[in-house]
Every structure is written in structure tokens, then in C-alpha cells.
C-alpha positions as CSV (number, residue, x, y, z in Angstrom):
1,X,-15.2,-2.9,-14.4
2,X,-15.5,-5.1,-11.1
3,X,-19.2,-5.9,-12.0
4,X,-18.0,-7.3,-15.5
5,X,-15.7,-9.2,-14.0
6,X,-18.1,-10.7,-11.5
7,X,-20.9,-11.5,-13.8
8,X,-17.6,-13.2,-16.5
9,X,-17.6,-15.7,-13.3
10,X,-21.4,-16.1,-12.8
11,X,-20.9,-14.3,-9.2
12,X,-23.3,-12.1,-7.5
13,X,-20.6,-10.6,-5.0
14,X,-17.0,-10.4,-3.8
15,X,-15.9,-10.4,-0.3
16,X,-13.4,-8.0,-0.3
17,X,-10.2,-8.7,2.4
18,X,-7.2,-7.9,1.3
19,X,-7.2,-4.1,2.7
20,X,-5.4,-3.1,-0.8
21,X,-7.6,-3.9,-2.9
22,X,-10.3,-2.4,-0.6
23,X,-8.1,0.8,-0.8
24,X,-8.7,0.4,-4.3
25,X,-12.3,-0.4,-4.4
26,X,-13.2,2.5,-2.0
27,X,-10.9,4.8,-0.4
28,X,-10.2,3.4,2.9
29,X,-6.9,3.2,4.3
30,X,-7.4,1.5,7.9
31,X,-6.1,-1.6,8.6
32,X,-9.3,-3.4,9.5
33,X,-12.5,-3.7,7.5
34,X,-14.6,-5.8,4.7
35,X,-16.2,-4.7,1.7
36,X,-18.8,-6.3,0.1
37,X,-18.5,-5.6,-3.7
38,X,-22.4,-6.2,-4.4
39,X,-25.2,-4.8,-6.3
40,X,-25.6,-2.7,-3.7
41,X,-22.2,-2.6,-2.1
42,X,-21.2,-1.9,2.3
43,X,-18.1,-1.5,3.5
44,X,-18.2,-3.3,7.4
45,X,-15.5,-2.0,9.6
46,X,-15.2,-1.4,13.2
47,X,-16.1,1.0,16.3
48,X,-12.3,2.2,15.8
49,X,-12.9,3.5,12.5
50,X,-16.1,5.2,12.1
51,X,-14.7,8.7,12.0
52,X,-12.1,7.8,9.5
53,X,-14.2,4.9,7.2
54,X,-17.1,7.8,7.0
55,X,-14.4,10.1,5.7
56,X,-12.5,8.4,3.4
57,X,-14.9,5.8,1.9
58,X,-16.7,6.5,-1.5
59,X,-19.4,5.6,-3.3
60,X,-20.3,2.3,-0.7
61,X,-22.4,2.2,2.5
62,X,-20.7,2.2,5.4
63,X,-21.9,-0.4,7.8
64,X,-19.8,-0.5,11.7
65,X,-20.0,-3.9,12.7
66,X,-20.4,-5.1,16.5
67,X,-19.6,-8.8,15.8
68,X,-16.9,-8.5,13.3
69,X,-16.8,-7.5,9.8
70,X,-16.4,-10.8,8.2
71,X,-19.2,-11.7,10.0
72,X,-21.5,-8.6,9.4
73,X,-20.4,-9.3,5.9
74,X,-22.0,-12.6,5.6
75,X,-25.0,-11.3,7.2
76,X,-25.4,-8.9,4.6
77,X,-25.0,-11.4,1.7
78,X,-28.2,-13.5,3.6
79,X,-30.1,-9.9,3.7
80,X,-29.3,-9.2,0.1
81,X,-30.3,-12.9,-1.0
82,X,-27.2,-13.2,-2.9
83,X,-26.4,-16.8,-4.1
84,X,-23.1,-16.8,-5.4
85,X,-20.4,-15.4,-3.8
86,X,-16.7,-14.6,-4.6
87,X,-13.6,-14.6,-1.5
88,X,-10.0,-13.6,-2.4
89,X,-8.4,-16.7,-2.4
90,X,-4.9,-15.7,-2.0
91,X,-6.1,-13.7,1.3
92,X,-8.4,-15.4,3.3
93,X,-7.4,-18.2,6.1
94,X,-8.7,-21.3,6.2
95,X,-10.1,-19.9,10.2
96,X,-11.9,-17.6,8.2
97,X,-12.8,-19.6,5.6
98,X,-14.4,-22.3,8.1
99,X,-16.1,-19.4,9.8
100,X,-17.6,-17.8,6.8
101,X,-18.9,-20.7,5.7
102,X,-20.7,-21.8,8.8
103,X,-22.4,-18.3,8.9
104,X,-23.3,-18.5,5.3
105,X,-25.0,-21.9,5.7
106,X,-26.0,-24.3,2.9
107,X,-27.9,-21.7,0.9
108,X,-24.5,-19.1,0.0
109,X,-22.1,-20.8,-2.5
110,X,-18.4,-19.3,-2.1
111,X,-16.6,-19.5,-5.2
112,X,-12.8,-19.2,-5.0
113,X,-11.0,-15.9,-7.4
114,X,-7.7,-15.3,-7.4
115,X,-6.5,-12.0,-8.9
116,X,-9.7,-10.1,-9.8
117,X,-8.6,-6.8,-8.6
118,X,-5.5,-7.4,-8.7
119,X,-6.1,-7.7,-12.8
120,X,-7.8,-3.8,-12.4
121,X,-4.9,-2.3,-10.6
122,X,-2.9,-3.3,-12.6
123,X,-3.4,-0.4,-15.3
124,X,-3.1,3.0,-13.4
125,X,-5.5,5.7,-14.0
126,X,-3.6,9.2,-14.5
127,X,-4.2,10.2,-10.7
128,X,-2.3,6.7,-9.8
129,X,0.5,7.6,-12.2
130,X,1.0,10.9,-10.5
131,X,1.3,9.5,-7.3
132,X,3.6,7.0,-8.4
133,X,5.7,9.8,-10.2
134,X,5.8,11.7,-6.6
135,X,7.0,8.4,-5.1
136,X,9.9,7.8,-7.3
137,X,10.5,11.7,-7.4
138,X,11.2,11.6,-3.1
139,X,12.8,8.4,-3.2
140,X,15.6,9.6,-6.0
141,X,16.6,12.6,-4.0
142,X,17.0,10.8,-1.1
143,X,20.1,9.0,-3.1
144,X,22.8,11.3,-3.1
145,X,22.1,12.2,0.8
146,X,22.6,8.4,0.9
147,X,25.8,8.3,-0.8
148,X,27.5,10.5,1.7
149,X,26.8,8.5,4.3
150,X,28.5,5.2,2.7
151,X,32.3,5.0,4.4
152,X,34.2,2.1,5.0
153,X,33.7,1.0,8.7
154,X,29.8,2.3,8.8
155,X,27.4,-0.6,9.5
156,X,24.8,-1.0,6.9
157,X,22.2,-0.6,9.7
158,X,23.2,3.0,10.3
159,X,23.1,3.3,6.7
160,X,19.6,2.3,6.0
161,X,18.2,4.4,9.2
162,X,19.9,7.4,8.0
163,X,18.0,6.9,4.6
164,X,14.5,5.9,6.2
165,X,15.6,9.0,9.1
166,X,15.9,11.4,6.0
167,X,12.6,9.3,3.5
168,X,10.3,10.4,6.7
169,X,11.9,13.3,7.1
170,X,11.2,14.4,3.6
171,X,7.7,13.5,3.9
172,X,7.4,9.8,3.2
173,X,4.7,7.3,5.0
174,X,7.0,4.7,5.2
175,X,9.2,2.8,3.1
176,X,8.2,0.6,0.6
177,X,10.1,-2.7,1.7
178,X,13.2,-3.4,4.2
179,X,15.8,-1.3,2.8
180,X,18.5,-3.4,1.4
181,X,21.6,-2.5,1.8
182,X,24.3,-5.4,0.9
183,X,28.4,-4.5,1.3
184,X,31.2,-6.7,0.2
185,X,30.9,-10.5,-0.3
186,X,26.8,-9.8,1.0
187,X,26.4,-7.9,-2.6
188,X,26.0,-11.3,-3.5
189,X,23.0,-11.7,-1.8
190,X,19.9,-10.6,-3.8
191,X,18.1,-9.8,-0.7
192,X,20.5,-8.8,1.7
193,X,19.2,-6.6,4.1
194,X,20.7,-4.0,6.0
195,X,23.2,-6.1,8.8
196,X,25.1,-4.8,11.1
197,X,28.1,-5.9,9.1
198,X,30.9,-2.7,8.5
199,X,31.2,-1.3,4.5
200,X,34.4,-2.4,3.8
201,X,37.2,-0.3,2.6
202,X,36.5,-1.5,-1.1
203,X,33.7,-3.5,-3.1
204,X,30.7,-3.4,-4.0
205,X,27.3,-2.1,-2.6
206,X,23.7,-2.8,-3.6
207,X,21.2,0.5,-2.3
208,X,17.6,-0.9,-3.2
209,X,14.8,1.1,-1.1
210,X,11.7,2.7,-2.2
211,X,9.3,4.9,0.3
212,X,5.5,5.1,0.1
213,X,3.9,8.1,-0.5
214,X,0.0,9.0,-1.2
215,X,-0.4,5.1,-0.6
216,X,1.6,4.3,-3.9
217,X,5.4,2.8,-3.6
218,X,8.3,3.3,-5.2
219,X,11.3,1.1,-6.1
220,X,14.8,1.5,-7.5
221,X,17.9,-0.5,-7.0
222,X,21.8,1.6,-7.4
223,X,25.2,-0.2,-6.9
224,X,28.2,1.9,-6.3
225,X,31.5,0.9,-5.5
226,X,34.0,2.1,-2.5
227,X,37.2,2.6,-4.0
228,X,38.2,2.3,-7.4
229,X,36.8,-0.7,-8.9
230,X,39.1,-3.5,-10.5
231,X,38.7,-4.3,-14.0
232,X,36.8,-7.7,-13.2
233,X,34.2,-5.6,-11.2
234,X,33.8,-3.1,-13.8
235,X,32.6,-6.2,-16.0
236,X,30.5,-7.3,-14.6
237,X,28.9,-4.1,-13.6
238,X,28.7,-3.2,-17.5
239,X,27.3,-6.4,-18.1
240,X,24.4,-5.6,-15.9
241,X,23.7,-2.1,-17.2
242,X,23.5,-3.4,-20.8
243,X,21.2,-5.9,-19.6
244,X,18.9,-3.6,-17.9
245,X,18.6,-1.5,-21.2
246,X,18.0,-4.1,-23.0
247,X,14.9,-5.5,-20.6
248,X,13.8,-1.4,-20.8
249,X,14.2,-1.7,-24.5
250,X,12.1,-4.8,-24.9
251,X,9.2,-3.0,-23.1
252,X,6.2,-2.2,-25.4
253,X,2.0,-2.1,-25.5
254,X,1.2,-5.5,-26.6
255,X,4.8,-7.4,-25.7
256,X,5.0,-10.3,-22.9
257,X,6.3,-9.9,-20.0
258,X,8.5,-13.1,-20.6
259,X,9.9,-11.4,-23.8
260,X,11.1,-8.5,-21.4
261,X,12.8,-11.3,-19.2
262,X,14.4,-12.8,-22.2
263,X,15.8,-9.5,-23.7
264,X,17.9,-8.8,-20.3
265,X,18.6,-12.6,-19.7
266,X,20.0,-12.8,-23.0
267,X,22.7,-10.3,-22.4
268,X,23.9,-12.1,-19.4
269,X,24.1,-15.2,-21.0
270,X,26.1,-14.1,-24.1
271,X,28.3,-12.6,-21.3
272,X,28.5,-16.3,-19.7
273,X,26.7,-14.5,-16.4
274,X,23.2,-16.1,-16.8
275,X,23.4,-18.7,-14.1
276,X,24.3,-15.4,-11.6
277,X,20.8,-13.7,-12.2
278,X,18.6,-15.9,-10.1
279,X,15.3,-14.0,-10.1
280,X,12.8,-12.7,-11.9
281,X,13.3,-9.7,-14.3
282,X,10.6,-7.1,-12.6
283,X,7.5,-6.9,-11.3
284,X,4.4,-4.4,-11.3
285,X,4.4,-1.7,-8.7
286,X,1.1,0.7,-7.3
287,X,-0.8,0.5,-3.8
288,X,2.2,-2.6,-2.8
289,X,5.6,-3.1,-3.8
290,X,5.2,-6.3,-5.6
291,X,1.7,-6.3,-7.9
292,X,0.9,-7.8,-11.4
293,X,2.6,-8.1,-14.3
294,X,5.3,-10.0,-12.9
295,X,8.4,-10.3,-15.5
296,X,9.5,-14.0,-15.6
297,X,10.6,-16.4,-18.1
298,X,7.2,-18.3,-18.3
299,X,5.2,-15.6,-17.7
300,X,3.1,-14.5,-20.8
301,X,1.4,-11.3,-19.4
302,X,0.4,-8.5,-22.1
303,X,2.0,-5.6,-21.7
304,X,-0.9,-2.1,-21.8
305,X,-0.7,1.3,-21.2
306,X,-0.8,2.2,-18.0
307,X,1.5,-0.5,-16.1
308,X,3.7,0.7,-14.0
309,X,6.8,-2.2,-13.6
310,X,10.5,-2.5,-12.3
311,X,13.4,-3.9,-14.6
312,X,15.9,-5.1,-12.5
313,X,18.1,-8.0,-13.6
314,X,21.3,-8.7,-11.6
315,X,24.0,-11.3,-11.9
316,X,25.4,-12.3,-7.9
317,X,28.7,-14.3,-7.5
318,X,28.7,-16.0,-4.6
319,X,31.5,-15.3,-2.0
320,X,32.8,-12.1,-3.9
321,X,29.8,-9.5,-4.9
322,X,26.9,-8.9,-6.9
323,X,25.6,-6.1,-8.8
324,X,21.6,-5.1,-9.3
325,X,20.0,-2.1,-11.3
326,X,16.6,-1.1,-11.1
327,X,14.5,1.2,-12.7
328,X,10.2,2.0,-12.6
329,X,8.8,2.0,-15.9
330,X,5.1,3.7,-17.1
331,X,4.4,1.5,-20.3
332,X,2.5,4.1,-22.7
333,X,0.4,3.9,-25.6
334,X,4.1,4.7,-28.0
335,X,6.4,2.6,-25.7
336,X,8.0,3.2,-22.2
337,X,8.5,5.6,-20.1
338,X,11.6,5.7,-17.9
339,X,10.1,7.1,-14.4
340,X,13.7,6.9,-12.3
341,X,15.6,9.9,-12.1
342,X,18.7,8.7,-11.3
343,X,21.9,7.9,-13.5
344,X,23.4,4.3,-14.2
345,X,26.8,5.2,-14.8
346,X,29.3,3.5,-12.2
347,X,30.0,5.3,-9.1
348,X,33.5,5.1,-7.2
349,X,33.1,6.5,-3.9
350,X,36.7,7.3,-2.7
């Protein structure tokens, strides 16, 4: 499917950076190499990671390079004669740019992509989807382990290093994102952190974490309450759940992304909250949190079997709280499939 895509843009190669889409491309999970998606393709890596690149790569040459692997790569495009080359435009520096030109010379042209793998990965394969599944399977029992640790007077921070304490405990590589968890008048803040700040004795609380496991990520976003919730809270709170359902709803093989945006924006507007949800609707998740589709107003992507994406819409009132819900979604060949475990219903810790 890559070489498709490269011959669509008259390319002979792409020099592969980004080390998730090398993951992709050809096993390797190191945090240093090069691949050279060619007719005859070489991964270039390091002294540090012959044992492991000759372990994990497939189906791609593996080349250790003395003088860097940017460089080696470049010296293999002279080798293989290749005229027309393709860098990730979103990844490479402008250092590396400079120096990949000058060891190219006059005779390589580099052509600038953006999103070429990105585009593949998007639609998971039914080994991806598994892994995802076991993501979002870890991730959702590590929820009501978290509840018990939310009492007024605990600092977020302990909080989120209980839940990251227990994620690795249970097996996770590491956690998808910095866990955010936002108390009081911060549930306000979309991406409020974990801060040492105390949970206070009542209001709100946004939980959004997600762990990695097998390489793929997880996501999903909870808000509870400590104490009983007033009736203005509860609101709002219900406002956000039917707009969540109705984004999930709006999730089919062949709609837009924006149309899912719209479905869950339209809720909060009817409910006069629409100026409170000040992000995007979702987003694709796989090898990195954030990944294509992204579900935006003005964003027109086609909805296939195979993504996996978030719906999240939120509505945040500044200087009293905010309220977030997130789900992962597998779109299928029918509809949608609902991958998070976890109830919605509003939960009153007392």
C-alpha cells in the first residue's frame, strides 16, 4: 500500500523518521533509527541496537550505521540511484533537512509528504484492534482502584501516581499521555494536569488517562463528583452525556468526521453550553495517542472500517468546573463499536 502511495506522488522512496511510523513500516521499537521505504528497502540504526533491530525488524535489510543513520540513509539512496525522494515533513528539522540535502547533492530531489503513513495507520488491521482492545481493557479496571483513592484533602499528584503505580503494576508500558486529573474550579481546565492542588471536600473531578500496552494506547476520560452534586452540576453533567451519545451516534462507514463534531456540538448548543466546549470532538488513536481522523468542525475526513477514534466533547465554565466524557470507538463495516468498558452514569463519591 506504501508503494502505491509513493508512485501516486511520482516518488522513488521515503525517508522514514518518525520512529512510529517506522514501528509501523517494520517492527522496530528503539528510539533511534531510519528506514528507507525503497524498492529495495534498509532500515539504518545504530551500534546500540543491532541485537534488538535484527530481532524485531521484518521484511527490510538491516543496515548499522557508523556515521549516523540519516546519513547512511542518504548514502543508500546515491547507491540505489534513486531520483526522487520523499521526507516526512511534519518530522524532520530543518538541521536535518540542511544536512540531508548537502549529502544528497544536486542529483537527489527531496519532495516534501505530509501524512503518508499516517493515512495507512489509520485503518487497523485485526491484530491492531486486538491490541487496542487489551489497552482499553487494563486501562478500565484500573478505574474503580482509582476511585478509592479520590478523598477530599488528597493532592491530585498522589492521585495520578497511585493510578500510573497500579497501570505499571498491572502490566502497562507506560501511560499514554500525562494523566489529567483536574479538582474543583481546575475541572475547568480542559487539560489540567495532575497539581499538587488538594480534592476538595465537593465538586467536580475530571480522570482522563490512558496506558500503553503492546505499543498501542488507550484513552478514556470519567468525571465524578465528591459529594452530592447540586442540581446546577447535575445539568450540566447530563448535558454532556447526551452530547457524547449523540457524537457516538453520529458515527458511521462513510460519515465525516465534522458531521460527528456537529452531532455532539449541537446538543450543547440547544443547551446554551456551546461556547463551554472549546476543543475538538475526538481524535484517532493506535501506535500514539493523538493520530488521524481528527473530529473537528471543518474537518471532512471519511469515516471506514477499521478507525479506531475518541468522542469526547466537554463544556468547561471557567472559575467553577467542567465536565468531560470520553469513550474509544472501533468504526465497523455496520456502524460503531463502543470499545470502553466503563459506565457514564454520574458518580457521587461520599
Amino acid at each position: 500500500m506504501l508503494h502505491d502511495e509513493l508512485e501516486a506522488h511520482k516518488v522513488d522512496a521515503l525517508i522514514v523518521t518518525h520512529l512510529p511510523n517506522v514501528r509501523y513500516l517494520c517492527g522496530f521499537t528503539g528510539s533511534a533509527g531510519v528506514l528507507l521505504a525503497a524498492p529495495r528497502p534498509v532500515f539504518f540504526t545504530d551500534g546500540r541496537y543491532a541485537e534488538q533491530a535484527a530481532a524485531q525488524v521484518e521484511g527490510v535489510r538491516v543496515s548499522i550505521a557508523k556515521g549516523g543513520a540519516l546519513a547512511a540513509a542518504a548514502a543508500g539512496c546515491i547507491k540505489m540511484h534513486l531520483r526522487r525522494v520523499a521526507i516526512e515533513a511534519d518530522y524532520l528539522t530543518v538541521t536535518q533537512l540542511t544536512a540531508l540535502r548537502q549529502a544528497l547533492g544536486k542529483g537527489v530531489k527531496l519532495v516534501p509528504l505530509s501524512g503518508i503513513v499516517e493515512e495507512l495507520r489509520a485503518i487497523k488491521d485485526a491484530e491492531e484492534i486486538e491490541l487496542i482492545r487489551n489497552a482499553v481493557e487494563l486501562s478500565s479496571r484500573l478505574f474503580r482502584p482509582l476511585l478509592r483513592t479520590l478523598r477530599p484533602g488528597v493532592a491530585e499528584s498522589d492521585a495520578a501516581a497511585r493510578l500510573e503505580f497500579l497501570a505499571r503494576k498491572a502490566g502497562a508500558e507506560s501511560m499514554s499521555f500525562e494523566t489529567i486529573i483536574a479538582s474543583g474550579i481546575r475541572s475547568a481546565l480542559p487539560h489540567g494536569v495532575a497539581s499538587p492542588a488538594l480534592l476538595p471536600s465537593e465538586g467536580f473531578v475530571v480522570l482522563d488517562y490512558g496506558i500503553v500496552l503492546g505499543g498501542y494506547c488507550s484513552d478514556m476520560t470519567r468525571t465524578v463528583h465528591l459529594g452530592s452534586a447540586p442540581a446546577k452540576a447535575r445539568d450540566l453533567y447530563a448535558a454532556v452525556l447526551e452530547s457524547q451519545l449523540a457524537g457516538i451516534s453520529a458515527v458511521h462507514p462513510g460519515g465525516t468526521t465534522g458531521e460527528v463534531d456537529r452531532a455532539a456540538r449541537q446538543v450543547l448548543k440547544r443547551a446554551k453550553l456551546d461556547r463551554f466546549f472549546t476543543h475538538s470532538t475526538g481524535h484517532g488513536v493506535g501506535l500514539e495517542i493523538h493520530e488521524t481522523p481528527r473530529l473537528a468542525a471543518k474537518n471532512q475526513a471519511v469515516l471506514m472500517p477499521g478507525m479506531v477514534v475518541t468522542i469526547e466533547p466537554g463544556a468547561y465554565l471557567p472559575g467553577e468546573y467542567g465536565v468531560r466524557i470520553e469513550d474509544m470507538l472501533l468504526v465497523t463495516e455496520t456502524g460503531y463499536e463502543v470499545l470502553t468498558p466503563v459506565g457514564k452514569g454520574l458518580v457521587e463519591l461520599n
